[in-house]
C-alpha positions in Angstrom: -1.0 5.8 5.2 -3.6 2.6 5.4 -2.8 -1.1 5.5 -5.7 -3.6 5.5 -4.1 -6.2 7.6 -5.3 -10.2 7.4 -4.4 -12.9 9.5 -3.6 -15.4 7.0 -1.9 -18.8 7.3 -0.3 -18.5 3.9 -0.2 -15.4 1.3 1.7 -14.9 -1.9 1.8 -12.6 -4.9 2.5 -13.8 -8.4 3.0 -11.5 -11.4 2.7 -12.6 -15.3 2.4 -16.0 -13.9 5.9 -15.7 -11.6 6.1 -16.0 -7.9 7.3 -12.9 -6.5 6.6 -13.0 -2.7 5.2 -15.8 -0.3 5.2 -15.8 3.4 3.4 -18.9 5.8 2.0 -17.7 8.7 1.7 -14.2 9.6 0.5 -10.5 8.2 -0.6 -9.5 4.5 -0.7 -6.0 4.7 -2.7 -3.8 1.7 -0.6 -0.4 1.8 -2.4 2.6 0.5 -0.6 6.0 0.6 -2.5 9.4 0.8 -1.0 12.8 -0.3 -0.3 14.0 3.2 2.1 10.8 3.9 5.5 11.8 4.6 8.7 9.6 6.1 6.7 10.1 9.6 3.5 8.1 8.3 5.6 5.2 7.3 7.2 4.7 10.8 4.2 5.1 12.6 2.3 2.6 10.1 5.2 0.2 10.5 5.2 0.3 13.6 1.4 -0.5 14.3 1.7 -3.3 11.8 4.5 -4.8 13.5 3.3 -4.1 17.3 -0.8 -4.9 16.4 -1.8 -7.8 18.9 -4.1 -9.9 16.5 -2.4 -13.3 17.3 -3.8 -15.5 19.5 -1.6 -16.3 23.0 -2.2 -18.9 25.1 -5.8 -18.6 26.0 -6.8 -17.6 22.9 -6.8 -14.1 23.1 -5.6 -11.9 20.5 -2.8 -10.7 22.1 0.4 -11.3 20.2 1.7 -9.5 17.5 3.3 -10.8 14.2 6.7 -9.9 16.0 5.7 -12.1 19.2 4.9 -15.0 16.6 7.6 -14.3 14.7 5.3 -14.6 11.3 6.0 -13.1 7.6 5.2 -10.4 6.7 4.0 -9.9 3.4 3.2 -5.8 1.8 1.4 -5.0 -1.2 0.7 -1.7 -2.7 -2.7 -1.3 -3.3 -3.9 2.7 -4.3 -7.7 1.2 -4.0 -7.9 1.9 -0.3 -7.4 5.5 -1.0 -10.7 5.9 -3.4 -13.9 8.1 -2.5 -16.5 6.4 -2.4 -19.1 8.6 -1.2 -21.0 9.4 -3.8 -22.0 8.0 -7.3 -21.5 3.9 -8.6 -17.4 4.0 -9.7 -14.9 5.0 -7.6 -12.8 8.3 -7.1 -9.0 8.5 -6.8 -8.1 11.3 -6.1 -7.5 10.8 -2.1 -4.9 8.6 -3.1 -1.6 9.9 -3.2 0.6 10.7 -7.2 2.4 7.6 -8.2 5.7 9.0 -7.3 5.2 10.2 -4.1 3.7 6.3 -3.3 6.1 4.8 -4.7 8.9 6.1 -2.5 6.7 6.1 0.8 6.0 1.9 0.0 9.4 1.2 -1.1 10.7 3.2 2.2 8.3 1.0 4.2 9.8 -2.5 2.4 13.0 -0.9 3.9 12.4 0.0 6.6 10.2 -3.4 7.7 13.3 -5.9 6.0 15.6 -3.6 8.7 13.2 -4.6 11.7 11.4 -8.0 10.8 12.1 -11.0 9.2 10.6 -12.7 7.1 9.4 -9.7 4.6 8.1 -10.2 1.2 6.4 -7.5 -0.8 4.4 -7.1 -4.2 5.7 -4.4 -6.9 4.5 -0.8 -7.1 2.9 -0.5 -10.3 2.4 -4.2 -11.4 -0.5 -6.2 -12.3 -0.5 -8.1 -9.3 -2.3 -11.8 -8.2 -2.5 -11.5 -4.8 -3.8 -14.8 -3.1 -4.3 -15.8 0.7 -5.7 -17.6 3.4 -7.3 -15.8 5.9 -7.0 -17.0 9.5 -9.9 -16.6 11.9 -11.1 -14.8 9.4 -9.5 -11.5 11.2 -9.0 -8.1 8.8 -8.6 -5.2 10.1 -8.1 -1.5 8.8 -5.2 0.2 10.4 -4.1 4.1 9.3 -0.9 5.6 10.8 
């Protein structure tokens, strides 16, 4: 699995012009799921998100994570972080994981996160999706389980 974490001070997802999700400070995490994700990918990806030290302590120094701060925590499928790229000018998808299978690993992951963080919001598998945020710092960073 892959979640492109920001930093942001604010993040929410609308969709057909509803709010679905918002979160202050904290993580937005894009989720992408390859075919070779299983149960064991989704714990070790939660677990990074929750445990990454990208939060600034005392001096400044990234070294608290969004549990530490006690920030949202706001997941969005996105299958885009799963596309080939290598070659040619559109990308490929086919190192992204069948809709099913995805499905059930992100939905496991809401789970799983609402079980051991809070707050959690999340987008919706399959929905046209507004995503909007605020990146703090800015820091992003590409994290794969």
């Amino acid at each position: 699995m892959i979640a492109l974490l920001q930093r942001v001070s604010t993040a929410s997802v609308t969709i057909a012009g509803r709010l679905q999700a918002s979160i202050g400070p904290g993580l937005l995490a894009l989720v992408g799921v390859r075919p070779a994700d299983g149960p064991p990918e989704v714990d070790r990806l939660l677990d990074r998100v929750l445990r990454y030290r990208i939060f600034p302590d005392e001096q400044g120094r990234m070294n608290r994570s969004v549990t530490d701060v006690g920030g949202g925590l706001l997941l969005v499928p996105q299958f885009t972080l799963a596309a080939d790229t290598h070659k040619g000018l559109r990308p490929g998808f086919s190192r992204a994981a069948p809709p099913e299978q995805a499905r059930t690993l992100f939905e496991t992951l809401v789970e799983r996160a609402c079980e051991r963080h809070a707050p959690v919001g999340s987008g919706v598998f399959g929905a046209d999706m507004q995503v909007s945020l605020t990146n703090d710092g800015p820091v992003t960073i590409w994290l794969e389980s």
